[in-house]
DSSP file (Angstrom, degrees, kcal/mol; ACC not computed):
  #  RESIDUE AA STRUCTURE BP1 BP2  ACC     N-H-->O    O-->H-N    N-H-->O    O-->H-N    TCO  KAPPA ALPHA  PHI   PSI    X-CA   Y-CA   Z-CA
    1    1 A X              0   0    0      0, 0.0     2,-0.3     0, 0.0   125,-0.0   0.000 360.0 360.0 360.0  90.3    0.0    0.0    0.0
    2    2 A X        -     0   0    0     64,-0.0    64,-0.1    65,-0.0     2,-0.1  -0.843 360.0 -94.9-120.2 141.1    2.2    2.9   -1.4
    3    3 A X        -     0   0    0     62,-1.9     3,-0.2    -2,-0.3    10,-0.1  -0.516  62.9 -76.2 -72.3 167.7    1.2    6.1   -2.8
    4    4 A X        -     0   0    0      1,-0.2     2,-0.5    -2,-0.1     9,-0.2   0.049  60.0-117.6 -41.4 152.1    1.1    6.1   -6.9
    5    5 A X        -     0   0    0      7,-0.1    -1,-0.2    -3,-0.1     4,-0.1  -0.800  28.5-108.3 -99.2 156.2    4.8    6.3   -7.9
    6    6 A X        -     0   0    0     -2,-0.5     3,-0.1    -3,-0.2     6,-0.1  -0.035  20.2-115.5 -46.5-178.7    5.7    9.2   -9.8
    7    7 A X  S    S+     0   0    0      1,-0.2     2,-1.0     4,-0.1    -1,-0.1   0.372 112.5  59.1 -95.7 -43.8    6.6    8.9  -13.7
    8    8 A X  S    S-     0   0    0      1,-0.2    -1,-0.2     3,-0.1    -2,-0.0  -0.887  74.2-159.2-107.4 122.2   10.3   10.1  -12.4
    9    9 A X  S    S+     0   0    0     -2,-1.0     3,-0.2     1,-0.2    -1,-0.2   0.278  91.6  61.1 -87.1  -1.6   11.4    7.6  -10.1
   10   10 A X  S    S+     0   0    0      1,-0.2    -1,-0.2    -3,-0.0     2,-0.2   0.374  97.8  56.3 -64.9  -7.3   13.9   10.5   -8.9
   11   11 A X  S    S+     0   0    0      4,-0.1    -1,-0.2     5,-0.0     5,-0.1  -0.127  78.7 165.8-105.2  44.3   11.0   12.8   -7.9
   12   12 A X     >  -     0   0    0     -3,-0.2     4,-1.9    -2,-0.2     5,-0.3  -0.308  63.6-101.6 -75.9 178.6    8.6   10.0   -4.8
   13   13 A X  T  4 S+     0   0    0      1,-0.3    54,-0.2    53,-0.2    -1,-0.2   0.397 121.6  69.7 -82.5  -2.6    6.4   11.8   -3.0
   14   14 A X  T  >>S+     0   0    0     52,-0.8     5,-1.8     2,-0.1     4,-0.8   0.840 109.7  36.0 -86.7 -50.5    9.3   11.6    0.0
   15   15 A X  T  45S+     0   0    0     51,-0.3    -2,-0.2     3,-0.2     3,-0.2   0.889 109.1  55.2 -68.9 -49.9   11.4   13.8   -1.9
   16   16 A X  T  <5S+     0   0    0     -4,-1.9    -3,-0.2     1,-0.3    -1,-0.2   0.666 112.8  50.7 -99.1 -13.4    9.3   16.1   -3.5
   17   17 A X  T  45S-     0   0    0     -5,-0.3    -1,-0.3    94,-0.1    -2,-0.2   0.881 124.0 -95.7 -79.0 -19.5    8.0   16.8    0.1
   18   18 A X  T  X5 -     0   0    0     -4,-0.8     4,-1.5    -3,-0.2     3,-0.3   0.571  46.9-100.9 111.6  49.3   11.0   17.3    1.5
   19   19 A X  H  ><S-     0   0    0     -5,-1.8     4,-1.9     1,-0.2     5,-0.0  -0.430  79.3 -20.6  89.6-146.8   12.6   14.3    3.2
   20   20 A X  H  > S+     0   0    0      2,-0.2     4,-2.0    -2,-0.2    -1,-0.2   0.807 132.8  52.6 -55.5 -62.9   12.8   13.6    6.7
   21   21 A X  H  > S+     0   0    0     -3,-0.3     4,-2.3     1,-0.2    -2,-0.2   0.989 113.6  51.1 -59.3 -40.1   12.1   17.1    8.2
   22   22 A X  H  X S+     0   0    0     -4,-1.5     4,-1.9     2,-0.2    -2,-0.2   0.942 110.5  40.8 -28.5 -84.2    9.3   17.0    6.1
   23   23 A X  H  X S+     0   0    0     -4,-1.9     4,-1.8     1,-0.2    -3,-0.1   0.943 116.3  55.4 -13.9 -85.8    7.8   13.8    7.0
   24   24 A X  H  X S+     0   0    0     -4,-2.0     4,-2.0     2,-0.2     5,-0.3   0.756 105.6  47.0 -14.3 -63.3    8.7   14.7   10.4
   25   25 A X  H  X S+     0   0    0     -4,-2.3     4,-1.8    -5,-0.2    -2,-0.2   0.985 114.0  53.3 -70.3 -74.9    6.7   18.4   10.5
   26   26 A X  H  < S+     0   0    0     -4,-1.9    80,-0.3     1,-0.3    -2,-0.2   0.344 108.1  43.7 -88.7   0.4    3.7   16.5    9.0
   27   27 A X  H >X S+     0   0    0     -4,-1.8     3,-5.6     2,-0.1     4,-3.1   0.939 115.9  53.2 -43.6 -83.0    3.3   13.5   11.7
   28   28 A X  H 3X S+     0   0    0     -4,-2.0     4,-2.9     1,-0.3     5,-0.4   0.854 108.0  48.1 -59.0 -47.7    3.8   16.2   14.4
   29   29 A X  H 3< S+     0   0    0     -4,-1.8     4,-0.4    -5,-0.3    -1,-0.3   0.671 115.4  49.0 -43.5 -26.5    1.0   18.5   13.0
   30   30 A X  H <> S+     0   0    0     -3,-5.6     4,-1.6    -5,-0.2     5,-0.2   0.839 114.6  36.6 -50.4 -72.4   -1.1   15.7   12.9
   31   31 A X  H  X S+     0   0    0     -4,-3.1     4,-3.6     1,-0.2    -2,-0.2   0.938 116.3  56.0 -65.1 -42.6   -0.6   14.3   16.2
   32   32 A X  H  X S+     0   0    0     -4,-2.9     4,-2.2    -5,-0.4    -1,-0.2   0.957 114.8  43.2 -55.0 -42.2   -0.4   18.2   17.7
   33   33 A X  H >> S+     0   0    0     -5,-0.4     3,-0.9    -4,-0.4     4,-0.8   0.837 112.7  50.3 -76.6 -97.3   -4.2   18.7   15.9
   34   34 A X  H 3< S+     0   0    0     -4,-1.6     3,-0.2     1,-0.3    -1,-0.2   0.668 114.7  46.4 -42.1 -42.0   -5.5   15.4   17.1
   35   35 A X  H 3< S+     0   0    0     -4,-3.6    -1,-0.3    -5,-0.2    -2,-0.2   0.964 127.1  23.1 -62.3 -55.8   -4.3   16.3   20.8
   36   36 A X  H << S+     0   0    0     -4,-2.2     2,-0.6    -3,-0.9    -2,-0.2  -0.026 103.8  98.2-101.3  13.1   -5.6   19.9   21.2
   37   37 A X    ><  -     0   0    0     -4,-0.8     3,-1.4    -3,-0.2     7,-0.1  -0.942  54.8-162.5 -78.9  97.4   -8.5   19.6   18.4
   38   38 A X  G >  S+     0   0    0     -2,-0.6     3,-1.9     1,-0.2     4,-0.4   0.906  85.9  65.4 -38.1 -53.2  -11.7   18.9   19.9
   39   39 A X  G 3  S+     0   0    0      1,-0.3    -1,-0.2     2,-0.1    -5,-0.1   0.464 101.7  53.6 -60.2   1.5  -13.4   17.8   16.9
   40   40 A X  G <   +     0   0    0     -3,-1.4    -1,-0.3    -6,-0.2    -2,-0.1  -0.075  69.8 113.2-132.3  46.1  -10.8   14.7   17.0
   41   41 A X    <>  +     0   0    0     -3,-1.9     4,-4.2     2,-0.2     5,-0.4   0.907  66.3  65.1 -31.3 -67.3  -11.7   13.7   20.3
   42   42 A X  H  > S+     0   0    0     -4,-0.4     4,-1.3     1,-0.2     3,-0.2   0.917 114.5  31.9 -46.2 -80.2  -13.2   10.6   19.0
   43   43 A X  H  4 S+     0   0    0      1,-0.2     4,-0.3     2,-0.2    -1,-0.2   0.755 104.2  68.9 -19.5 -43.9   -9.5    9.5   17.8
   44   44 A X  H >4 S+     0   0    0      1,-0.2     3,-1.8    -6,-0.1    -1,-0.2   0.952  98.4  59.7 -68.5 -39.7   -7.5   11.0   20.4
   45   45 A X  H 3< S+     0   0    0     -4,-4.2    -2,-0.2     1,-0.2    -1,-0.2   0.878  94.5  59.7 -46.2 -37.7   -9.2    8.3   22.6
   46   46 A X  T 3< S+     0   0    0     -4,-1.3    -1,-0.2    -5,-0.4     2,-0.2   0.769  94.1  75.1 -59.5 -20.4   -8.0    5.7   20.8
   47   47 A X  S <  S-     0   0    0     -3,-1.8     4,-0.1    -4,-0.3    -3,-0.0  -0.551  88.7-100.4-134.6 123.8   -4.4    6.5   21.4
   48   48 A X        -     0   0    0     -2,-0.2    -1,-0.2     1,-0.1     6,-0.1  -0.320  47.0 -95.2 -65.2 174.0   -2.4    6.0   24.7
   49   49 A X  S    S+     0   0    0      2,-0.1     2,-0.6    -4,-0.0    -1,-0.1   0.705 112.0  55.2 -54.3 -43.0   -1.9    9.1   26.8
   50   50 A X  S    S-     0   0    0      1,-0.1     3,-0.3     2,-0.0     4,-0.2  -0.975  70.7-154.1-102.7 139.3    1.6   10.0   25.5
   51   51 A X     >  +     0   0    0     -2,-0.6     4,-2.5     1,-0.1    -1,-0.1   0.416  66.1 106.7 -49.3 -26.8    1.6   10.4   21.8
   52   52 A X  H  > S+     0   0    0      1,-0.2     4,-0.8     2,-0.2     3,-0.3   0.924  83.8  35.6 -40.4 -53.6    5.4    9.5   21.7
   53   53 A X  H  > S+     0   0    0     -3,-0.3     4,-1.3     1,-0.2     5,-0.3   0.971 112.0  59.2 -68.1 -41.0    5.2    6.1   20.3
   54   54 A X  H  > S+     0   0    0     -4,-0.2     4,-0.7     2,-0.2    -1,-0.2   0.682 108.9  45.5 -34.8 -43.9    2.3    6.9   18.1
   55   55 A X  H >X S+     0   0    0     -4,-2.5     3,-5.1    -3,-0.3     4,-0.9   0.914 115.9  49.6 -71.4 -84.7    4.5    9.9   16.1
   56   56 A X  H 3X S+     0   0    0     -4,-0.8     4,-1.0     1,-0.3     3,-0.2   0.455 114.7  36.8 -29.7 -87.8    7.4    7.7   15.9
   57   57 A X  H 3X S+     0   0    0     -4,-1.3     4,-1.3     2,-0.2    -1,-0.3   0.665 114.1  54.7 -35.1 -38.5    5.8    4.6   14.5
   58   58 A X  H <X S+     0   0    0     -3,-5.1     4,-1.8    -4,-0.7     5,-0.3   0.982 117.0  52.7 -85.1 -48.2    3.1    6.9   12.0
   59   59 A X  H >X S+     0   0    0     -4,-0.9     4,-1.5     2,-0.2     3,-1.2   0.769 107.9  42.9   4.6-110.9    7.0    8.3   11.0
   60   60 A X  H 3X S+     0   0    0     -4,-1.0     4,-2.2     1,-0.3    11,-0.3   0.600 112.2  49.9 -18.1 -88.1    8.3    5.6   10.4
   61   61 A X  H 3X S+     0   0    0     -4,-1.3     4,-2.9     2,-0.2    -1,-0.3   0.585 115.0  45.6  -0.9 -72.4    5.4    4.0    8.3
   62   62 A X  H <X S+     0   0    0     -4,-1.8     4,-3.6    -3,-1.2     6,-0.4   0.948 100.0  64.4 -45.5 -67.3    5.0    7.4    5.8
   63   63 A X  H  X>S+     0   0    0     -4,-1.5     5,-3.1    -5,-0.3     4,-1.1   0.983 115.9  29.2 -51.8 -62.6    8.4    7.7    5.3
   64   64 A X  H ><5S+     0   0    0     -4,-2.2     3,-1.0     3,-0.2    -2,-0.2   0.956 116.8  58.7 -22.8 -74.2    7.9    4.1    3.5
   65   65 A X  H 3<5S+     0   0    0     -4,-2.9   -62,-1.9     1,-0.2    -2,-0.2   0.852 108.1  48.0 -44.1 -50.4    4.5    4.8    2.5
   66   66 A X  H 3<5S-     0   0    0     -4,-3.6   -52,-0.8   -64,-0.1   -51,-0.3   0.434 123.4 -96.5 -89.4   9.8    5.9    7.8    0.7
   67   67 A X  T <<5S+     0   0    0     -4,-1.1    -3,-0.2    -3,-1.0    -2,-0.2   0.688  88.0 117.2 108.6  40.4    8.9    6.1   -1.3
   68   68 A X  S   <S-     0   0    0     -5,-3.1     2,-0.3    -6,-0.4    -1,-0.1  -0.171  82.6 -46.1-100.5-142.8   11.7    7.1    1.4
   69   69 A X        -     0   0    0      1,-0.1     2,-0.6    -2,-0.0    -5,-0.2  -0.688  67.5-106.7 -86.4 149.4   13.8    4.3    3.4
   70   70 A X        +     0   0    0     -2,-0.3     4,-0.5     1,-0.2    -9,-0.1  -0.404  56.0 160.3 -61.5 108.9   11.5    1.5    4.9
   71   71 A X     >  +     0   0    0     -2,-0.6     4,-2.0   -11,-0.3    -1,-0.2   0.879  62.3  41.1 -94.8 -47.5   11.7    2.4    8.1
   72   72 A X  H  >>S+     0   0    0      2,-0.2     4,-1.3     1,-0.2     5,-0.5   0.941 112.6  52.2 -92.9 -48.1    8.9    0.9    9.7
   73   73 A X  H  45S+     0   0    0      1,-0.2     4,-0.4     3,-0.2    -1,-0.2   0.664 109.7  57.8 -90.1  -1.1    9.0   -2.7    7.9
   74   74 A X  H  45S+     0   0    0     -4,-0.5    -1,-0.2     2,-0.1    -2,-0.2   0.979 116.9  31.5 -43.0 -60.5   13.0   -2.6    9.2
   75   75 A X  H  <5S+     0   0    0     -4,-2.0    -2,-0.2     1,-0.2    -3,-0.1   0.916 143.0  11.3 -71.8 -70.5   11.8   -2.2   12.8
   76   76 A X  T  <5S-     0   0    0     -4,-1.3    -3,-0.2     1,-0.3    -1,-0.2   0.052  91.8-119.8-137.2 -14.8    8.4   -4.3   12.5
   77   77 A X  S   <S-     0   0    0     -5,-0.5    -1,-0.3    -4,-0.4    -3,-0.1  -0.442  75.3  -6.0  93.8-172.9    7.9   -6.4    9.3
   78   78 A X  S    S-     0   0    0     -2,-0.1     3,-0.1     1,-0.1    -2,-0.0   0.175  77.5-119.1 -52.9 142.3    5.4   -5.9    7.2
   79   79 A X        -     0   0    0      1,-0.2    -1,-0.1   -18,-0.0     4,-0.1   0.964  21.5-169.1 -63.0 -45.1    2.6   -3.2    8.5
   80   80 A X    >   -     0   0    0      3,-0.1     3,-3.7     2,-0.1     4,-0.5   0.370   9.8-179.8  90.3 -25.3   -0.2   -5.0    8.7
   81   81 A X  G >  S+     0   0    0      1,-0.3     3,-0.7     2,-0.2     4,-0.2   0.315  74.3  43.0  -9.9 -58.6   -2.3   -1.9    9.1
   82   82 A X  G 3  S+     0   0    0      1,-0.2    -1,-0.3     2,-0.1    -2,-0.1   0.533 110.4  47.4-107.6  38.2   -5.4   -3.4    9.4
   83   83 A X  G <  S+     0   0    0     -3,-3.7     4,-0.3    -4,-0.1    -1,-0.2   0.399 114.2  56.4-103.4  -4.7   -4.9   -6.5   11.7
   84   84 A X  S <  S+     0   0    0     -3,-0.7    -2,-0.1    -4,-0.5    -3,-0.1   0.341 107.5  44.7-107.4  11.1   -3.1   -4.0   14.0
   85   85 A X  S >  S+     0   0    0     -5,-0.2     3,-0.6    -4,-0.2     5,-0.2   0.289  85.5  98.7-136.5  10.5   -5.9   -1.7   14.2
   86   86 A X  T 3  S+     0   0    0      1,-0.2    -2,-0.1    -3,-0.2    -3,-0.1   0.920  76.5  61.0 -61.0 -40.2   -8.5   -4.5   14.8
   87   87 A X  T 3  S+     0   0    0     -4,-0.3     2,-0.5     2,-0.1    -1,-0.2   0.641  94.4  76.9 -52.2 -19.1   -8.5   -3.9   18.4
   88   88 A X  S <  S-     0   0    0     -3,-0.6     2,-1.2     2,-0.0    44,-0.3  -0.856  84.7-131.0-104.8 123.7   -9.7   -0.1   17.7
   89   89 A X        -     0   0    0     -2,-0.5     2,-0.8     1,-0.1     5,-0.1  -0.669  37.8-178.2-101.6 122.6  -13.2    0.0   16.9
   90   90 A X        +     0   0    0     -2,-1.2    43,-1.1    -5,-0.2    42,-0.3  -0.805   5.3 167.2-117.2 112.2  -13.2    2.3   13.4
   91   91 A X     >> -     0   0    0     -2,-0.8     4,-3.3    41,-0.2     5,-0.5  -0.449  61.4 -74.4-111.4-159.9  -15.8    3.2   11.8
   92   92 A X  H  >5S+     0   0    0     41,-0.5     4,-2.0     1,-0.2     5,-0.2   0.824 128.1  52.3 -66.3 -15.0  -17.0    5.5    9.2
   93   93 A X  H  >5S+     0   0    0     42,-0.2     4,-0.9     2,-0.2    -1,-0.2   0.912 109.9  44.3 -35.9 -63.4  -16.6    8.4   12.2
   94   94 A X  H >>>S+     0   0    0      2,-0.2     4,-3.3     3,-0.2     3,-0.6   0.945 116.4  50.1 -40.0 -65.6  -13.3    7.7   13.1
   95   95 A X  H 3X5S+     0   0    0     -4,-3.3     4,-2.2     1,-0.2     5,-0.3   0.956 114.3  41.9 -18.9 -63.9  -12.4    7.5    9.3
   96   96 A X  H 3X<S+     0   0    0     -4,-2.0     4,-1.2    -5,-0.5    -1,-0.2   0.770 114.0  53.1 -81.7 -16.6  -13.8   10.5    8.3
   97   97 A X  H <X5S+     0   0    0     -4,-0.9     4,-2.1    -3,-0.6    -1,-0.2   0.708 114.2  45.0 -85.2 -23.7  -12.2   12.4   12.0
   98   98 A X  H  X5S+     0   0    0     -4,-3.3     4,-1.8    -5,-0.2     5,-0.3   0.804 111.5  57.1 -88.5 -24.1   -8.3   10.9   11.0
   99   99 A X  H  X<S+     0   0    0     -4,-2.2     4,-3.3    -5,-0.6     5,-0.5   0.971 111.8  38.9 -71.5 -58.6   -9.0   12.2    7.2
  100  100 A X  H  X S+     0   0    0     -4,-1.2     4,-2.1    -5,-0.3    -2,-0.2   0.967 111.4  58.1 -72.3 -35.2   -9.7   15.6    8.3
  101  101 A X  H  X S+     0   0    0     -4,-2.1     4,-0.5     1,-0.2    -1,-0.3   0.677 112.2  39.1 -73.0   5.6   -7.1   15.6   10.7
  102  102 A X  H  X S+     0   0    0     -4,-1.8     4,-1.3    -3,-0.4     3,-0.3   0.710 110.4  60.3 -64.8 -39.1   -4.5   14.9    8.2
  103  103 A X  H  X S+     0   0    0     -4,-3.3     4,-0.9    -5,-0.3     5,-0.2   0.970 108.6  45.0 -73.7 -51.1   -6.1   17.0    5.8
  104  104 A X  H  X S+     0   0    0     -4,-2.1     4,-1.2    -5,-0.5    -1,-0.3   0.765 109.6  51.4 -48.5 -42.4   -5.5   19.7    8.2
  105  105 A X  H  X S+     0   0    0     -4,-0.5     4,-1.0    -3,-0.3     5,-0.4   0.953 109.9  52.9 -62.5 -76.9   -1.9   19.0    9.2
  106  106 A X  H  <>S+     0   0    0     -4,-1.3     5,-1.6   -80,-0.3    -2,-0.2   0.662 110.8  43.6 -29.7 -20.9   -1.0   18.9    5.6
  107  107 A X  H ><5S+     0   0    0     -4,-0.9     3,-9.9    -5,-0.2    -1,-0.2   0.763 114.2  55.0 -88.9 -79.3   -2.6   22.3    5.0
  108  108 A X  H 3<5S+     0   0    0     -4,-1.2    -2,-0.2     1,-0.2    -3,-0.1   0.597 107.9  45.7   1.2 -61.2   -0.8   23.4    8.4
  109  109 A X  T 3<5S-     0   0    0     -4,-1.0    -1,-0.2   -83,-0.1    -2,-0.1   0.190 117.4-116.7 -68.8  -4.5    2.8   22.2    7.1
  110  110 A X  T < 5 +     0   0    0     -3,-9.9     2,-0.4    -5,-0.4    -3,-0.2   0.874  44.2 179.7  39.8  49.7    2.0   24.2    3.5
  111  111 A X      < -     0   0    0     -5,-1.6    -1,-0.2     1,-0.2   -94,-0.1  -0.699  42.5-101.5 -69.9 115.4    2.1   20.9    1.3
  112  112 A X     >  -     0   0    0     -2,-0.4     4,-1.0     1,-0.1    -1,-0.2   0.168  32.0-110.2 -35.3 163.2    1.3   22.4   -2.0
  113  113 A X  T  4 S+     0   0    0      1,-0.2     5,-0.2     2,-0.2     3,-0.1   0.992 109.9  50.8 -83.2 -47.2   -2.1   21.9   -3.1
  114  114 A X  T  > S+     0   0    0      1,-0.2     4,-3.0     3,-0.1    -1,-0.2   0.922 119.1  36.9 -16.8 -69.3   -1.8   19.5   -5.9
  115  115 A X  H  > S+     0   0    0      2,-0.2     4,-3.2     3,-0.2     2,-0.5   0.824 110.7  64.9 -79.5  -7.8    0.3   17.0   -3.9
  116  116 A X  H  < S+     0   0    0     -4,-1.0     2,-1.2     2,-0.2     3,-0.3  -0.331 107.9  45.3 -81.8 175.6   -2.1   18.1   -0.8
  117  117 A X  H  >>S+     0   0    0     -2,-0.5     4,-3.8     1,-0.2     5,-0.6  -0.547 106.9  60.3  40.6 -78.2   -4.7   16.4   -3.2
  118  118 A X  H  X5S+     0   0    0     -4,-3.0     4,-0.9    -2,-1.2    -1,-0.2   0.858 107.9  39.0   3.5-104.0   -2.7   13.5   -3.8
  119  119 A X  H  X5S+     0   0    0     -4,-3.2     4,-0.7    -3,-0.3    -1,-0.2   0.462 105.9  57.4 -79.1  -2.5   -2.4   12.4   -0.8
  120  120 A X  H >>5S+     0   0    0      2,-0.1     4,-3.4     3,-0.1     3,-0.8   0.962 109.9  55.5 -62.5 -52.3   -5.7   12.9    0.8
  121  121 A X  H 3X5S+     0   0    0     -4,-3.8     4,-1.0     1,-0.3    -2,-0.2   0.860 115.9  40.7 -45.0 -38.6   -6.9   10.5   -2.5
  122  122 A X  H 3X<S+     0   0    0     -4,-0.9     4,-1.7    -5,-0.6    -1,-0.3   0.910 112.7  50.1 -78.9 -27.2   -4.4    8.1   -1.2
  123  123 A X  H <X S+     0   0    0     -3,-0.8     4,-1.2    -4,-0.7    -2,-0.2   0.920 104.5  59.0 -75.0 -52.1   -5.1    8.4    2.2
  124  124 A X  H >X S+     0   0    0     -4,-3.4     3,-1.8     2,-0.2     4,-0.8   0.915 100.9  55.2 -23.8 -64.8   -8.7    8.0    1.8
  125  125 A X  H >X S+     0   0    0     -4,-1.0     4,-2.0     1,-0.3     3,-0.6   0.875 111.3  45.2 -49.4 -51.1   -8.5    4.7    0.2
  126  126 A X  H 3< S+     0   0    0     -4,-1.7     4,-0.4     1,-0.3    -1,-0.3   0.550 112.5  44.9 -80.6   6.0   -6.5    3.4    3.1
  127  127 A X  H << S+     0   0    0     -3,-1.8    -1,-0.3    -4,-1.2    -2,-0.2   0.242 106.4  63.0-128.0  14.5   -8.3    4.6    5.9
  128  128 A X  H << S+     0   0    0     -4,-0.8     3,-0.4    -3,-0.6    -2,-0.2   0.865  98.4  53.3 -56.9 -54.6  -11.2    3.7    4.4
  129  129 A X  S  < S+     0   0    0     -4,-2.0     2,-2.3     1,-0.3    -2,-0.2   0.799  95.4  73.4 -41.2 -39.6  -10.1    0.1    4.4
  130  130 A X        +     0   0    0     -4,-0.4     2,-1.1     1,-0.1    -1,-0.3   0.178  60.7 124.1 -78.4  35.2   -9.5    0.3    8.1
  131  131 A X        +     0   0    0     -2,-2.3   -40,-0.2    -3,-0.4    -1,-0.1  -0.851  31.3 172.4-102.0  86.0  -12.9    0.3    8.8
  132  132 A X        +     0   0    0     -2,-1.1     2,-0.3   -44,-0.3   -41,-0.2   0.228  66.5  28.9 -80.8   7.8  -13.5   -2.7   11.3
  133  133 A X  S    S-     0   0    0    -43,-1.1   -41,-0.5   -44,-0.0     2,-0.1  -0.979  79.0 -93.3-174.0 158.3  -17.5   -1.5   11.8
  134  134 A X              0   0    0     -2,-0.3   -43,-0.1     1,-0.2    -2,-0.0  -0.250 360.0 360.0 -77.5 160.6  -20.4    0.0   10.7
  135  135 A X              0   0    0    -44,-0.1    -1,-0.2    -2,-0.1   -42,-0.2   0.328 360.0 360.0  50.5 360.0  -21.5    3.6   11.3
């Protein structure tokens, strides 16, 4: 589960965001919104009390996800995403509360709008799939 690759395999969506710091800024904008957001209450709940491991791991995971070094299936194998998020029950609320807060970090972090497109279209897809229940 990778975003589209580029047509120049020079150019992934890891690069042309800008690396690591990159990556980096748009985790923590994420996780920062889902802590002090109200409207992603429903989410924050899911998620242990410190955030630490949670940035680290969704890190990891992106940088992959977005053609940079495999970070996360060094540490941890294969993702799994959704047998490791069976234990959370997500439905289409939850979905639709981690889509806007990502859509919102990215804006935050001033990801052009185009590749701010992009990846909400990619992102969708998968966090549709992680939908272990109805409503």
């Amino acid at each position: 589960m990778t975003i589209e690759e580029p047509t120049d395999p020079g150019q992934s969506p890891y690069l042309l965001l800008g690396g690591e710091a990159a990556v980096r800024r748009l985790v923590d904008a994420f996780y920062d919104q889902m802590d002090e957001d109200p409207d992603f209450f429903g989410i924050r709940k899911l998620h242990p009390a410190s955030l630490a491991a949670s940035r680290d791991k969704l890190y990891m995971f992106l940088t992959g996800w977005l053609g940079g070094p495999p970070l996360y299936t060094s540490e941890f194998g294969h993702p799994r995403l959704r047998a490791r998020h069976l234990p959370f029950a997500i439905g289409e609320a939850e979905r639709d509360q981690w889509m806007a807060c990502m859509a919102k970090a990215l804006e935050v972090v001033g990801i052009e709008l185009s590749m701010r497109e992009r990846l909400i279209a990619s992102f969708a897809n998968t966090a549709d799939w992680m939908r272990n229940r109805e409503g």
